[in-house]
gemmi code that builds the backbone of each chain (N, CA, C; Angstrom):
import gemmi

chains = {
    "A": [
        ("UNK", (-16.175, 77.431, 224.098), (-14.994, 78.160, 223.612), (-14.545, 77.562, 222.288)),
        ("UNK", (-14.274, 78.684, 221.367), (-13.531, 77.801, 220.187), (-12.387, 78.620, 219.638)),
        ("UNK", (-11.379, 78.123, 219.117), (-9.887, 78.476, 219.442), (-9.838, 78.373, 217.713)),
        ("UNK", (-9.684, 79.072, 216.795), (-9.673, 79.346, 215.582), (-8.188, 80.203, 214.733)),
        ("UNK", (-7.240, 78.923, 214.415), (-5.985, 79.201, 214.124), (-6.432, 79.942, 212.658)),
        ("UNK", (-5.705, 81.156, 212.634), (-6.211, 82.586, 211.777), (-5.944, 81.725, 210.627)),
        ("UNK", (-4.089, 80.942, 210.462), (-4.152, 81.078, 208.506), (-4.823, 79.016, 208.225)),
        ("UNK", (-5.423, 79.306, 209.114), (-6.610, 78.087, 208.881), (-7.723, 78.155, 208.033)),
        ("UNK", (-8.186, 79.756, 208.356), (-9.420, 80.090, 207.770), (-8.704, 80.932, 206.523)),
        ("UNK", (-10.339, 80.471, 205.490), (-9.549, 80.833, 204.351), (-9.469, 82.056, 203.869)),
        ("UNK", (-8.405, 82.746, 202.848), (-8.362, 84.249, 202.502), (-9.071, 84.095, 201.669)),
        ("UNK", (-9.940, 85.255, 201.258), (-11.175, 85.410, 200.277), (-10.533, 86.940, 199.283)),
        ("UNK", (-10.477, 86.875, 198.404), (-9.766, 88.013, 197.933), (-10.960, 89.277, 198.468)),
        ("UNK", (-10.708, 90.221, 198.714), (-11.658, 91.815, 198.624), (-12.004, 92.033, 197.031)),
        ("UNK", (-13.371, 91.942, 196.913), (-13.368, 92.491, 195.176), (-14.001, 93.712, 195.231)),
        ("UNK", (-14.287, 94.585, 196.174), (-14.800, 95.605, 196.184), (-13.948, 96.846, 195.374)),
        ("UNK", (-14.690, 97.428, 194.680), (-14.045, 98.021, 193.579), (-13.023, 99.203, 194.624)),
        ("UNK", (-11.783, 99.280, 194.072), (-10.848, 100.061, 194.529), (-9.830, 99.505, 195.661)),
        ("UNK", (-10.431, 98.094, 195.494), (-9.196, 97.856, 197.131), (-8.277, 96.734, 195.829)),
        ("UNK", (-7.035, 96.681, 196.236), (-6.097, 95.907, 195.306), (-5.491, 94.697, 196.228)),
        ("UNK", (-4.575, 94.125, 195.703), (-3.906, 92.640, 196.405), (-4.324, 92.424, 198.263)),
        ("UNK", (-5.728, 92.781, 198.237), (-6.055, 92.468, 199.487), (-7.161, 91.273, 199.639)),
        ("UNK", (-6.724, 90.550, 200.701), (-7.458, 89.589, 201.346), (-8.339, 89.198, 202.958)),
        ("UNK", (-9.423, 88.844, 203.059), (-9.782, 89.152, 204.218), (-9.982, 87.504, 204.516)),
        ("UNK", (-9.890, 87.196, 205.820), (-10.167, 86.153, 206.794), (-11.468, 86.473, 207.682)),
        ("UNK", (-12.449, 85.639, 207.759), (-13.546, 85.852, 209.129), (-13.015, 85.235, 209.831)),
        ("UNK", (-12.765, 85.555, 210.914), (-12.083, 84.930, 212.196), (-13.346, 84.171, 212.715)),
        ("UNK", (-13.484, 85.119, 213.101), (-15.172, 84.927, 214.153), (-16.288, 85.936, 213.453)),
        ("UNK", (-17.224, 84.823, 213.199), (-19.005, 86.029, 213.137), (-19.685, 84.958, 213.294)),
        ("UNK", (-20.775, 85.394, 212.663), (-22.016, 84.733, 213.462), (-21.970, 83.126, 212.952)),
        ("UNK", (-21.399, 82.099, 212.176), (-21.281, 80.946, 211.715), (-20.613, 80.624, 213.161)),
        ("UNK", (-18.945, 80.997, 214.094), (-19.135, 80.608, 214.738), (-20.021, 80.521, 216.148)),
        ("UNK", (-20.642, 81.620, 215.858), (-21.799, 82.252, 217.021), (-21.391, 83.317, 217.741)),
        ("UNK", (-21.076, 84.196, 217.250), (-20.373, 85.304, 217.823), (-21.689, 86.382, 217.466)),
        ("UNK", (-22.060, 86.823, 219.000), (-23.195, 87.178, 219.252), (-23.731, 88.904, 218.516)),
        ("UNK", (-22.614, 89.862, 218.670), (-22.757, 91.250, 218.399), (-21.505, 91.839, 217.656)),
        ("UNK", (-20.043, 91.147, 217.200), (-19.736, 91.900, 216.226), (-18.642, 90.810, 215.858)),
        ("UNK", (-17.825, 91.043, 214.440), (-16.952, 90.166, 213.483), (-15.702, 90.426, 214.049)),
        ("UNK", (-14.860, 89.194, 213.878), (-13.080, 89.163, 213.762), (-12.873, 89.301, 212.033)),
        ("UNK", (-12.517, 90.184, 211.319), (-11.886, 89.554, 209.848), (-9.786, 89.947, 210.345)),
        ("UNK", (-9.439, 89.168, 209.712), (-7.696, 89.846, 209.398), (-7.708, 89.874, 208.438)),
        ("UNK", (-7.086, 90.882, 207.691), (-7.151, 91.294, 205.894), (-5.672, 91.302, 205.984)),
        ("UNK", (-4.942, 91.353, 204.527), (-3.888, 91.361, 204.482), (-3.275, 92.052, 203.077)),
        ("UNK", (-2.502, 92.961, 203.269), (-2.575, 93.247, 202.114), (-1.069, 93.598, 201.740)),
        ("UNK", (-1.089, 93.204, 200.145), (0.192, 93.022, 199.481), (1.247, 94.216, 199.427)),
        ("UNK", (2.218, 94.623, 198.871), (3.184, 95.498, 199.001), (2.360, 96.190, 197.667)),
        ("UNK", (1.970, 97.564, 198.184), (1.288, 98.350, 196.791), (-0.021, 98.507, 197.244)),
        ("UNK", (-0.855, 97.781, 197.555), (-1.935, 97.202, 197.679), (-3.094, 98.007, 199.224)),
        ("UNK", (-3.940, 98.051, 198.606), (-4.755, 98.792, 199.421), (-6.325, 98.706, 199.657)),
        ("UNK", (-6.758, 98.756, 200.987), (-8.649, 98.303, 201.117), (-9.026, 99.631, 200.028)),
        ("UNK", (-9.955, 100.011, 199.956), (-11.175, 100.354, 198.955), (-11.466, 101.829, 200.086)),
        ("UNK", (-11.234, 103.039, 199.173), (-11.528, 104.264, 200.111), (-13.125, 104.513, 199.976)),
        ("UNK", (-13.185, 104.311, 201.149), (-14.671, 104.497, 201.007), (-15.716, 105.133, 202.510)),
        ("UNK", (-16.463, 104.795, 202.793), (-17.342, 104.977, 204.082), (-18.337, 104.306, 204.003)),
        ("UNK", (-19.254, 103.739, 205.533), (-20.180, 102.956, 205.817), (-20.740, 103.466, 207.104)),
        ("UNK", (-21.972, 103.438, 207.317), (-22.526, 103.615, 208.561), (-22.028, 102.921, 209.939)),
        ("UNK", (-21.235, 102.229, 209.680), (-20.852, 101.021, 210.847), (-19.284, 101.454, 211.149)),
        ("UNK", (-18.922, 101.775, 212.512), (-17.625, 101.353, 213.104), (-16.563, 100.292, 212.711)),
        ("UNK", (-15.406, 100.373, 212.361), (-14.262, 99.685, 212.163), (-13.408, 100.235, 213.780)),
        ("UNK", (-12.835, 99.043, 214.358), (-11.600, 98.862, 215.120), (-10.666, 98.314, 215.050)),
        ("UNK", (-9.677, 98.396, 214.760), (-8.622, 98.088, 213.570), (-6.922, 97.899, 214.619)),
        ("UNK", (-6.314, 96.903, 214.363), (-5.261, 96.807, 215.193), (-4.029, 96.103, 214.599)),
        ("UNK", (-3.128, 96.963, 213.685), (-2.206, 96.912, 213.432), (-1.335, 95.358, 213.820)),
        ("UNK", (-1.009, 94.584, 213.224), (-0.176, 93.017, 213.251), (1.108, 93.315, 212.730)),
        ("UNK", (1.387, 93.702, 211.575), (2.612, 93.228, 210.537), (2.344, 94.302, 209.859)),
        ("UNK", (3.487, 95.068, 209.310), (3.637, 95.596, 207.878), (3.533, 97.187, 208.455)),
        ("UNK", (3.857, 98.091, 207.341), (4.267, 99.421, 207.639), (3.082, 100.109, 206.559)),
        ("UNK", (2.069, 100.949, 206.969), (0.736, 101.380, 206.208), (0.537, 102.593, 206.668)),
        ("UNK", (-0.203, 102.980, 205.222), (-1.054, 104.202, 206.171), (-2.321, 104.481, 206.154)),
        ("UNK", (-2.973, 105.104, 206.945), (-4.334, 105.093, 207.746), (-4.966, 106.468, 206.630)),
        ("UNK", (-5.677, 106.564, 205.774), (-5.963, 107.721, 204.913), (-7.499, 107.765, 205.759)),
        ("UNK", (-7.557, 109.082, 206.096), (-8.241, 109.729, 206.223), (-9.395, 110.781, 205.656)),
        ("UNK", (-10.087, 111.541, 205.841), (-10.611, 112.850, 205.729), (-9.619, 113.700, 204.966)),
        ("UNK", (-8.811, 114.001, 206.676), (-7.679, 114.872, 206.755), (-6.250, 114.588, 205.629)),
        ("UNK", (-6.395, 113.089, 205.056), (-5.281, 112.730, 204.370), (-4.432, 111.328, 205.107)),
        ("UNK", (-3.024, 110.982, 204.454), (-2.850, 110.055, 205.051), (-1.810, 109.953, 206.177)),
        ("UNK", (-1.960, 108.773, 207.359), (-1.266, 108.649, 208.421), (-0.486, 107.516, 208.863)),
        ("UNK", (0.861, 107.730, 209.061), (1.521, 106.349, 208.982), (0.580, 105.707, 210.709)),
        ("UNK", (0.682, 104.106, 210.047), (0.533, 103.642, 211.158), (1.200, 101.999, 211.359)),
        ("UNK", (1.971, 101.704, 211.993), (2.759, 100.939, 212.791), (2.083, 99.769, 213.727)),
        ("UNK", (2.529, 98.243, 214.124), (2.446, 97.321, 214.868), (1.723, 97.969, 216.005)),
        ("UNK", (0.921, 97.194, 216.379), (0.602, 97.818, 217.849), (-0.058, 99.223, 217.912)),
        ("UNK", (-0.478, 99.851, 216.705), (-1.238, 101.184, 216.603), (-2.940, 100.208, 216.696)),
        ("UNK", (-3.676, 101.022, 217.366), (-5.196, 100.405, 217.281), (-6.139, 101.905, 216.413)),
        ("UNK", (-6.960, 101.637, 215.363), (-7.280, 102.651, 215.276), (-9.039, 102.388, 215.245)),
        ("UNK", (-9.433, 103.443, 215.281), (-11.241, 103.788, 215.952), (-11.560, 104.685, 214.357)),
        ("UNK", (-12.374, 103.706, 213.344), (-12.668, 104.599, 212.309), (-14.236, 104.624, 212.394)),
        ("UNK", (-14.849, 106.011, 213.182), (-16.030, 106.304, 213.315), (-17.351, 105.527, 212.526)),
        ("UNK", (-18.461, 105.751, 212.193), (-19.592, 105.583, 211.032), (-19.860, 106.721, 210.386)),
        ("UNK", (-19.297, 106.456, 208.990), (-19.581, 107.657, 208.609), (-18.628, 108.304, 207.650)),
        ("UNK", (-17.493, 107.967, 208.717), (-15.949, 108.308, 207.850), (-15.367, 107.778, 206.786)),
        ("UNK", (-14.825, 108.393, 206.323), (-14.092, 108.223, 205.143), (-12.484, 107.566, 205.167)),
        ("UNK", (-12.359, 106.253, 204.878), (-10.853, 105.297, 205.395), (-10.557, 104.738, 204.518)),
        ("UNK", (-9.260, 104.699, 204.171), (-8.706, 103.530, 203.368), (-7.359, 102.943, 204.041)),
        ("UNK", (-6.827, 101.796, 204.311), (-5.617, 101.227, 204.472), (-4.594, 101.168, 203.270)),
        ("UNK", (-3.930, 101.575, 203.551), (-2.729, 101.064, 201.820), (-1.304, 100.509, 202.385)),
        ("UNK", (-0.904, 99.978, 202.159), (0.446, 99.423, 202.093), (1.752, 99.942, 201.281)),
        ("UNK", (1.823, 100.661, 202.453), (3.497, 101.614, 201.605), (4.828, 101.271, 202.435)),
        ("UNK", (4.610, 99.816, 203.076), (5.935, 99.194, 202.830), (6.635, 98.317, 202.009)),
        ("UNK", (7.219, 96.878, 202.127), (7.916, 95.543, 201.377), (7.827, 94.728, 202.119)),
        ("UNK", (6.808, 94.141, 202.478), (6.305, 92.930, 202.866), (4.606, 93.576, 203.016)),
        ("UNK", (4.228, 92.122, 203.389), (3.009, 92.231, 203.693), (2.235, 92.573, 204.743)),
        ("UNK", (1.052, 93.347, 204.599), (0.472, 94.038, 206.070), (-0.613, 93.621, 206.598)),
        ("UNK", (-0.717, 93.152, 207.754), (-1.424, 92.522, 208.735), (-1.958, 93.327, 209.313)),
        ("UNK", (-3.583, 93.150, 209.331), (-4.232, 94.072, 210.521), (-5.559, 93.297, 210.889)),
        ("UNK", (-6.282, 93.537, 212.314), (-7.164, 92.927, 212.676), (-8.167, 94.122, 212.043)),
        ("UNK", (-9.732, 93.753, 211.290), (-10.827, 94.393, 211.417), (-11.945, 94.326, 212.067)),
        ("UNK", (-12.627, 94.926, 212.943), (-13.524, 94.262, 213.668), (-14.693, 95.342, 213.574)),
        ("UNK", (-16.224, 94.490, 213.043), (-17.277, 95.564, 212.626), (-18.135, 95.249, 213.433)),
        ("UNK", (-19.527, 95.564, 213.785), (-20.924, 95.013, 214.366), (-21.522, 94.044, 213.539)),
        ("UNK", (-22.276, 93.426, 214.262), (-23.057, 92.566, 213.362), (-24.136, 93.054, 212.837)),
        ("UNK", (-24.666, 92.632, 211.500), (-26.649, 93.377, 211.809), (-27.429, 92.703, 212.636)),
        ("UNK", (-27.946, 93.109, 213.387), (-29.164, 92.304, 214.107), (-29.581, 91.011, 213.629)),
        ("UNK", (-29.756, 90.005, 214.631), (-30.570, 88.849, 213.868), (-31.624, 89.252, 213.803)),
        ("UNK", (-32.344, 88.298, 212.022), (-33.591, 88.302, 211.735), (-34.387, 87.070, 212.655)),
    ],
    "B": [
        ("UNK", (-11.149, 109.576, 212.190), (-10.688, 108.464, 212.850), (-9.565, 108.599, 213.773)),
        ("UNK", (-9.412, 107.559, 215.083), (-8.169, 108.133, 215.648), (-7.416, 107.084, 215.700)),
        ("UNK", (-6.113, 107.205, 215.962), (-4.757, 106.166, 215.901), (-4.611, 106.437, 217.339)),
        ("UNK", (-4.451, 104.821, 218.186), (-3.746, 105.051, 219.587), (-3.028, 103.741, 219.624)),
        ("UNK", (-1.537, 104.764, 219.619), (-0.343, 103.513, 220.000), (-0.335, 103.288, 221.283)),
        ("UNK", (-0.724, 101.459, 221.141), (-1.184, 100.545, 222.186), (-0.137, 100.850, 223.641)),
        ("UNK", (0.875, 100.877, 223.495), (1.917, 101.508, 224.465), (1.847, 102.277, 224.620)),
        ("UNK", (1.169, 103.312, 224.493), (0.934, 105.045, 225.461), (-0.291, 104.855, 225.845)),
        ("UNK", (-1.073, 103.988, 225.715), (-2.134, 103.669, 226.659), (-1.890, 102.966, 228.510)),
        ("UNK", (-2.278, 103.572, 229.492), (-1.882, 103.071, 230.418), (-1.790, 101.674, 230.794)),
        ("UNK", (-1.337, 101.355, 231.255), (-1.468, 99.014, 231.801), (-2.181, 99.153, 233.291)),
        ("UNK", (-3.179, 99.133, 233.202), (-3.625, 98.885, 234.679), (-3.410, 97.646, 235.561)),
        ("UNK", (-3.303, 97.325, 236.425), (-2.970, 96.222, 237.148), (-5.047, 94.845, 236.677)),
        ("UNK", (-5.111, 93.894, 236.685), (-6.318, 93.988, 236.886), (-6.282, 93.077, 238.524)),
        ("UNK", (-7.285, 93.200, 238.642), (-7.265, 93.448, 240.049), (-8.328, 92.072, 240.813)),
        ("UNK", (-8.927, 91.894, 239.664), (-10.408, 90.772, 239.943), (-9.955, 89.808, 240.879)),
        ("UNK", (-10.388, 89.406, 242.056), (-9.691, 87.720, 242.173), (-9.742, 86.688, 241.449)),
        ("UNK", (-8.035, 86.710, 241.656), (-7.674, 84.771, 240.801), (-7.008, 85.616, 239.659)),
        ("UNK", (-6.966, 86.703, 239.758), (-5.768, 87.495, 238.382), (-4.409, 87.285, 238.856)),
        ("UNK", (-3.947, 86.915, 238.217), (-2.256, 87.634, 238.961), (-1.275, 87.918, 237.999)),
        ("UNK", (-0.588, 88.459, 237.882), (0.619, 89.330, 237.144), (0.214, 89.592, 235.768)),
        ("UNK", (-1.445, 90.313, 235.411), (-2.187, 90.819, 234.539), (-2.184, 91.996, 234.684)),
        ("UNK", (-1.996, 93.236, 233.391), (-2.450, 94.310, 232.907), (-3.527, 93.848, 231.889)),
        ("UNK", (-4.372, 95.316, 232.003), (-5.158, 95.983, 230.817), (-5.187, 97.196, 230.612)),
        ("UNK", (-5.099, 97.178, 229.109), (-4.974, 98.601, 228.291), (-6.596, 98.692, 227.571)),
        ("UNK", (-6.992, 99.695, 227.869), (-8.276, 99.904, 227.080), (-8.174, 100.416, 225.690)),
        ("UNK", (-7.892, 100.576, 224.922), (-7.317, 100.461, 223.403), (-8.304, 101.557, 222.962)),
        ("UNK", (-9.475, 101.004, 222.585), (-10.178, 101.872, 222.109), (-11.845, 101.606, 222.877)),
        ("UNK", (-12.703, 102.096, 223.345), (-13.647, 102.618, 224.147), (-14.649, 103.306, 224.241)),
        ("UNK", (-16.125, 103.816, 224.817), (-16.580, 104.532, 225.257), (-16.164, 106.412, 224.989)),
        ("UNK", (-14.882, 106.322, 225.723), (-14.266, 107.699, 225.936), (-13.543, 107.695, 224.322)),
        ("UNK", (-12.957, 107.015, 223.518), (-12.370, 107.250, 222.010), (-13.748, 107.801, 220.993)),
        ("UNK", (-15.213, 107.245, 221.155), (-16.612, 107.092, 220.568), (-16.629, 105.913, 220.177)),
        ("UNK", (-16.121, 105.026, 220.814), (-16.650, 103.387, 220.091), (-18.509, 103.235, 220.731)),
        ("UNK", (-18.857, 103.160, 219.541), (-20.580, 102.952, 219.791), (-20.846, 101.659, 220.158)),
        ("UNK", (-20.161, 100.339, 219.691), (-20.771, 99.033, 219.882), (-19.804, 98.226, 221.163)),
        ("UNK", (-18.548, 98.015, 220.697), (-17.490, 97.440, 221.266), (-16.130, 97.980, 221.655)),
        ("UNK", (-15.393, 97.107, 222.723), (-14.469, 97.922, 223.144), (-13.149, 96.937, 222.964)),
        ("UNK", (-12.037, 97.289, 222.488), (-10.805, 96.836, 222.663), (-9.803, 96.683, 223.390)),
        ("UNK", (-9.087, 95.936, 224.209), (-8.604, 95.814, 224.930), (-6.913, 95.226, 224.882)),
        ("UNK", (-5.809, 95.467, 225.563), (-5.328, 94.504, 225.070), (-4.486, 94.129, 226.486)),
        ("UNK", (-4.600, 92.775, 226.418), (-4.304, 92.282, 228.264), (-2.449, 91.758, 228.006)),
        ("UNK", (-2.218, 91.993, 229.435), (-0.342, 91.246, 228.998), (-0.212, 90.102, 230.353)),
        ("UNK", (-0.089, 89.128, 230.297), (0.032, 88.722, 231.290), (1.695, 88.558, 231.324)),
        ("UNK", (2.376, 88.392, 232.697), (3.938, 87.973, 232.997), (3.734, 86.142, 233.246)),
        ("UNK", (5.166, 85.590, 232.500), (5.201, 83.732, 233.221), (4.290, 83.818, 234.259)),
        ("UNK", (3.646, 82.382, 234.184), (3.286, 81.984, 235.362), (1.981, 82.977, 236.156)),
        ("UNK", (1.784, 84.040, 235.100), (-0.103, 84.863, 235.652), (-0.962, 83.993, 234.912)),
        ("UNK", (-1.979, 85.027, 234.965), (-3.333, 84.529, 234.758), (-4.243, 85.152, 234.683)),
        ("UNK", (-5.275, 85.148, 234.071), (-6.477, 85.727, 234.156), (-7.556, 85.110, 234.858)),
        ("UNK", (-8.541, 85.893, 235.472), (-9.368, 84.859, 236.737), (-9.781, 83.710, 235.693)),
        ("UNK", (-9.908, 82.700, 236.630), (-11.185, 81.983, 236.142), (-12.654, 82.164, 236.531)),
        ("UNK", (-13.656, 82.495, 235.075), (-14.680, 83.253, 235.636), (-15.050, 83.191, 234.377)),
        ("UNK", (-16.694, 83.681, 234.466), (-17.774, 83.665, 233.776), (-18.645, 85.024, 233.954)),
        ("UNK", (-19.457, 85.189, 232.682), (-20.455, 86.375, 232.500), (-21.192, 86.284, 231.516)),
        ("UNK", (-22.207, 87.008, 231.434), (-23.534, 86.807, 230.094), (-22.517, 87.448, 229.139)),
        ("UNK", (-21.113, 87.987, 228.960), (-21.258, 88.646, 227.497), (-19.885, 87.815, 227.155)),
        ("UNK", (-19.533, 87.504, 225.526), (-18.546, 87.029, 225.035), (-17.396, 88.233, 224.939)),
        ("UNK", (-16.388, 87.247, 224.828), (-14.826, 87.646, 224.428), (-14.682, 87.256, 222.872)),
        ("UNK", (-14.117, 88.337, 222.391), (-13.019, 87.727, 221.109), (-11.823, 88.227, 221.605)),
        ("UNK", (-11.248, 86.890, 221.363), (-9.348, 87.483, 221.581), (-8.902, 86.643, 220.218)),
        ("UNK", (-7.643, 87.501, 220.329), (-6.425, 87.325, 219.068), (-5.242, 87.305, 220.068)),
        ("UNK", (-4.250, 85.801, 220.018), (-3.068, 86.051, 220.810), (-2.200, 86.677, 219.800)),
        ("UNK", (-1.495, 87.824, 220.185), (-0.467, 88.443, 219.657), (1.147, 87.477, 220.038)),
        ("UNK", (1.035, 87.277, 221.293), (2.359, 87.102, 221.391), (2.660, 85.948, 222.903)),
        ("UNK", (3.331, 85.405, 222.810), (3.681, 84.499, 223.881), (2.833, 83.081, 223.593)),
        ("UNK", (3.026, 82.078, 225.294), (2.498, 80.837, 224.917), (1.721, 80.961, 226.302)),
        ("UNK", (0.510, 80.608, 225.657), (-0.632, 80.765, 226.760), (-1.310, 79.033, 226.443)),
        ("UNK", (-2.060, 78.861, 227.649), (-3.476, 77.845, 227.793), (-4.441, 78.781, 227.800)),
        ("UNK", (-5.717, 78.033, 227.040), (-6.716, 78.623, 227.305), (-7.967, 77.939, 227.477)),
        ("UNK", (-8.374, 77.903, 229.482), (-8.682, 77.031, 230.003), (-10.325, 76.975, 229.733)),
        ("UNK", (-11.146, 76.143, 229.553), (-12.493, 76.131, 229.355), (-13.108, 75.074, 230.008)),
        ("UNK", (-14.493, 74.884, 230.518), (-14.651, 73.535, 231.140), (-14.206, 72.472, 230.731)),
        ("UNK", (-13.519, 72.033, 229.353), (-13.130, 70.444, 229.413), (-11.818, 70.795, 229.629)),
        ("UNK", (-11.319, 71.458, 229.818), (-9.411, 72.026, 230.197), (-9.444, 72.892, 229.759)),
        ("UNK", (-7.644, 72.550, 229.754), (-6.738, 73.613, 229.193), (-6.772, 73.267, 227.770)),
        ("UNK", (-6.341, 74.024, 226.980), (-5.695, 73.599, 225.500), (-4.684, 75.003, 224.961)),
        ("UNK", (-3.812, 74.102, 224.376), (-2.038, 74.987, 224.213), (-3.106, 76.271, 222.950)),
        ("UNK", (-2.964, 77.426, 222.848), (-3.277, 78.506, 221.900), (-1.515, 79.254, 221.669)),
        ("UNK", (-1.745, 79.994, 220.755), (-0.286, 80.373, 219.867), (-0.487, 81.572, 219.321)),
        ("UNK", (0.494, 82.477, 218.839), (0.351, 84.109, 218.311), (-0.563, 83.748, 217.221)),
        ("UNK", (-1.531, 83.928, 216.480), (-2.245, 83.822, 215.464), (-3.131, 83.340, 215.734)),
        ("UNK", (-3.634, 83.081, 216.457), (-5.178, 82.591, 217.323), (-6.252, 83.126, 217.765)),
        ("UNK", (-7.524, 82.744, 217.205), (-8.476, 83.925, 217.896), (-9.511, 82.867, 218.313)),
        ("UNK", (-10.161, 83.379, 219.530), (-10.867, 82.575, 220.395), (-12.045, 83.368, 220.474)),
        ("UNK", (-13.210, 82.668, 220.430), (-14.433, 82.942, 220.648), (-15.090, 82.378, 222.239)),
        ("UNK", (-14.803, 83.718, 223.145), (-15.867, 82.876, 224.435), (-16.825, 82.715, 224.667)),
        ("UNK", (-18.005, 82.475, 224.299), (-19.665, 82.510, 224.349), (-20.314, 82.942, 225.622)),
        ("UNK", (-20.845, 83.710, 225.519), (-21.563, 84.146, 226.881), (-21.704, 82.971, 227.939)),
        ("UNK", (-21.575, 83.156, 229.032), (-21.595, 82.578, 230.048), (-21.032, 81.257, 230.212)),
        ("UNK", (-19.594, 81.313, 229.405), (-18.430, 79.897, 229.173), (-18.098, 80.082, 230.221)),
        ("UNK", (-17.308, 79.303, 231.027), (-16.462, 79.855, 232.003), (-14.879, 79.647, 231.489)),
        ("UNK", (-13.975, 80.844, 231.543), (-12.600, 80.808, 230.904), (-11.544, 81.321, 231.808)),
        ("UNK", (-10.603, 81.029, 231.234), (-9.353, 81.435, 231.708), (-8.025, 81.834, 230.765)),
        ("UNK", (-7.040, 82.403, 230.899), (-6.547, 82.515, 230.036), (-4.659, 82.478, 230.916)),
        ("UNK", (-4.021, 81.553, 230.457), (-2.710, 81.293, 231.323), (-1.563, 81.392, 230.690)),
        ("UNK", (-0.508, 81.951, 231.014), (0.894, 82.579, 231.202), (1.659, 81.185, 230.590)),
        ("UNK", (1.963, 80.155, 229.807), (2.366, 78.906, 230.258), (4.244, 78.981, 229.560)),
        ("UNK", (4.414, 80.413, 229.257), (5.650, 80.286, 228.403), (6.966, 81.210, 229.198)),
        ("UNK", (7.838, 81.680, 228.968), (9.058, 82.577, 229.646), (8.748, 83.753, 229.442)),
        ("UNK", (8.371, 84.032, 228.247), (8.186, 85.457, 227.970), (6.631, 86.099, 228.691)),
        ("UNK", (6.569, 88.001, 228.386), (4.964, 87.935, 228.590), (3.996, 87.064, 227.332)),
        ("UNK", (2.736, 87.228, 227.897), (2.085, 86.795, 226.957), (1.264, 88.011, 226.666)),
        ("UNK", (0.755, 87.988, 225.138), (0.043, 89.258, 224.749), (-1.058, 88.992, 224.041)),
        ("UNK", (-2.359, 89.575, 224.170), (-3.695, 89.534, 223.678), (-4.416, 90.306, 223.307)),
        ("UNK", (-5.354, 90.447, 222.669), (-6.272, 91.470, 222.470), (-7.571, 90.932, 223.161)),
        ("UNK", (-8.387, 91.070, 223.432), (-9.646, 90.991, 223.918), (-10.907, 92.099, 223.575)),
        ("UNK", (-11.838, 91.355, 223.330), (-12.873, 92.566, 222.750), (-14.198, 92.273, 223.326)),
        ("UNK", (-14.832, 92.868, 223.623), (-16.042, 92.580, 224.907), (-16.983, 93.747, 224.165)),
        ("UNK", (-18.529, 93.556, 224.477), (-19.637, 94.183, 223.984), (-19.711, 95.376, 225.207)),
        ("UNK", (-19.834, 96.359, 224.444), (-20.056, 97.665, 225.727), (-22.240, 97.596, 225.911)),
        ("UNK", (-21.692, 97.799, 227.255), (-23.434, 97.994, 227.545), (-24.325, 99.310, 226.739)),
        ("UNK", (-25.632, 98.860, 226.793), (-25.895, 100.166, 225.785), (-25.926, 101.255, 227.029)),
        ("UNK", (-25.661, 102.358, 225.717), (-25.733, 103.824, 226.290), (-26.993, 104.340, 227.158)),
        ("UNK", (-27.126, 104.814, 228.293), (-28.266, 105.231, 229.456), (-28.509, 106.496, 228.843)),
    ],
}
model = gemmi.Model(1)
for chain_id, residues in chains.items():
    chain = gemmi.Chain(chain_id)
    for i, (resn, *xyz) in enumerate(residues, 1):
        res = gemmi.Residue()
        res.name, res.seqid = resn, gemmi.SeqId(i, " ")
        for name, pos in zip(("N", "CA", "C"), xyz):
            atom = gemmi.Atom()
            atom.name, atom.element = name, gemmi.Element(name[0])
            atom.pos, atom.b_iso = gemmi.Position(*pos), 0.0
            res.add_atom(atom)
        chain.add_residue(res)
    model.add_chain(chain)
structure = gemmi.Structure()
structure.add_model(model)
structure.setup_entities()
């Protein structure tokens, strides 16, 4: 078992083109041996938003801190503490931060297969 | 993508022996289209518990809220809201109530592949 205090590990800024004052944490992946998928917590600033985009791989996503919305396909959706959201493979997502403080959310992806 | 606020998801009792004054909410799942992994989020009341027990597949948890132990063969050790724990397949764990309030978690477990 290993017990991994979150603002221990370090924030790495997101430089992926289009995401702004955001930062991600690996909680857990495969360094600590985490067998089939990642912990990151990202965090992102007042304004500030992940990178709209899509990937073949599942996101499960669980709301911590801060008032955001969930952009979609369809457009965007507020989402709140304690909202969990299921963003398919395939889809099209961005997080943004349209409150005054900062927004906390868990991301959790698959791993690729070991070589 | 879908949004499910964690509180309109049902709390099932869990039921395993050596649980006691534990719910689980299945967050996101199988039945939402989660292809790899499933989300969970457990509440225990003072003084519950989660069994103590073992299995071939790992846990990631994130404590949200309360003051838990989280027991592993060399003990217990105190964990806190901002914590994420890696259980390795076939650890044997526990997870304990040790504060006034509930305690709150997420838990994330590998879904078996699809038949």
């Amino acid at each position: 078992m290993k017990i991994i205090p979150s603002l221990e590990v370090r924030a790495q800024p997101v430089e992926e083109p289009g995401a702004s004052k955001t930062t991600v944490r690996w909680l857990i992946s495969r360094p600590e041996g985490a067998p089939n998928f990642a912990m990151r917590l990202f965090e992102v600033e007042p304004g500030g938003s992940t990178p709209l985009h899509e990937h073949p791989w599942e996101h499960e996503v669980y709301i911590l801190e801060g008032r955001a919305e969930a952009v979609a396909e369809s457009g965007p959706a507020a989402v709140n503490p304690g909202d969990a959201i299921l963003v398919l493979p395939g889809e099209r997502h961005q997080l943004r931060n349209v409150g005054d403080t900062v927004a906390r959310f868990l991301c959790l992806i698959p791993l690729p297969e070991e070589e």
